[in-house]
C-alpha positions as CSV (number, residue, x, y, z in Angstrom):
1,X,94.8,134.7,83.0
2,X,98.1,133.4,80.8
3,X,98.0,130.4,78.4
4,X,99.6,128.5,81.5
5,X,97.3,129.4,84.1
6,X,94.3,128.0,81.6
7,X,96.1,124.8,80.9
8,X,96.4,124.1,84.8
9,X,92.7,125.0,85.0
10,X,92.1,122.4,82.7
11,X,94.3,120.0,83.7
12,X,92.7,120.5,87.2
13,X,89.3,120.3,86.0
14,X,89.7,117.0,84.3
15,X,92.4,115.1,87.0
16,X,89.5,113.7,89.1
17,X,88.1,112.6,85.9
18,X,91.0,110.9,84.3
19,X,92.2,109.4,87.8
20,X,88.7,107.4,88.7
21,X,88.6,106.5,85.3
22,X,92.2,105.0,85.6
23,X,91.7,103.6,88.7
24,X,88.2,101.9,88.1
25,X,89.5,100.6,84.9
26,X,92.4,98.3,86.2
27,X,90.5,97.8,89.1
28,X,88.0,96.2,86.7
29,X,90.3,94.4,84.8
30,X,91.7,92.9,88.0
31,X,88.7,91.6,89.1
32,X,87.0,90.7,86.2
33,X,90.1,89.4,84.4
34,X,88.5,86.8,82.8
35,X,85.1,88.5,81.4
36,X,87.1,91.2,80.2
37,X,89.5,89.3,79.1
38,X,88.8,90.3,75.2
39,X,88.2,94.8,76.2
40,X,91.3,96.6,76.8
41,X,92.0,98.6,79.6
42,X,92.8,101.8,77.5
43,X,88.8,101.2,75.8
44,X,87.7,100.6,79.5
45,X,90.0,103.6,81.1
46,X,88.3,105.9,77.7
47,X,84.4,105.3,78.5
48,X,85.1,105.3,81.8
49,X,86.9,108.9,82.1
50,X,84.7,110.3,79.1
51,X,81.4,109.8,81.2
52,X,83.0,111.2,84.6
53,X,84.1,114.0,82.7
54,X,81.1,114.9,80.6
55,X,79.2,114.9,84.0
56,X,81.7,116.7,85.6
57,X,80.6,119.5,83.0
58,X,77.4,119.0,83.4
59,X,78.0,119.9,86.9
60,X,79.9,123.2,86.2
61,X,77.4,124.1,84.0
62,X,74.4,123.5,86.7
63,X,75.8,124.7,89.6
64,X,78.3,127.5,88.5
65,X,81.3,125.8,89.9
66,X,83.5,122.7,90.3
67,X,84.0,120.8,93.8
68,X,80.6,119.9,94.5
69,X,79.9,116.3,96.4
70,X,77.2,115.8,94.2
71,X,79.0,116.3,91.2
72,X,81.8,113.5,91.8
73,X,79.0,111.4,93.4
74,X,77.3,111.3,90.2
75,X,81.0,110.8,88.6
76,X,81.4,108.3,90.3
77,X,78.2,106.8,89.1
78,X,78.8,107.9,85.3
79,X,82.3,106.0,85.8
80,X,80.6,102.9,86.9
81,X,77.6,103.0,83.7
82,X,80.6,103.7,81.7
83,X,82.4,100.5,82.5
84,X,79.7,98.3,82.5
85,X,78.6,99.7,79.1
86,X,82.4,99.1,78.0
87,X,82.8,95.6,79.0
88,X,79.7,94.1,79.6
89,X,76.7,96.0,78.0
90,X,75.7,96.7,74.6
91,X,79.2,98.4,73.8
92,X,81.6,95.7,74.2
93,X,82.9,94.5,70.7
């Protein structure tokens, strides 16, 4: 595989990552517009991606490969704790 190959791989690996993270970020930040009114998005759209994608390696690394249901259920999941921990737990500033 070429340098170019690897950087698609990567950049395929961590797109569903970035994109809920993205998505469930402003969505936050629209809805919650007032108690977040003090976290940014980019903080938000950070913890948010960095936990779906740290579980989405997790997942490679227990079931051998990318793509499973489970995997981006639990992304889903690790975007959600990530969030909350973000702008409403113990990690909001």
């Amino acid at each position: 595989m070429d340098i170019l190959g690897g950087l698609w791989h990567l950049t395929n690996f961590f797109g569903p990552a970035l994109g809920i993270g993205l998505f469930a970020s402003l969505m936050a930040k629209l809805l919650w517009w007032r108690d977040l009114r003090g976290t940014g998005w980019l903080r938000l759209w950070c913890w948010a991606s960095g936990a779906a994608a740290l579980v989405g390696m997790g997942g490679l690394l227990v079931f051998g490969h990318d793509g499973k249901m489970a995997t981006y259920a639990a992304m889903a999941t690790a975007c959600a704790l990530g969030l909350w921990w973000a702008g409403f737990g113990a990690g909001r500033r």
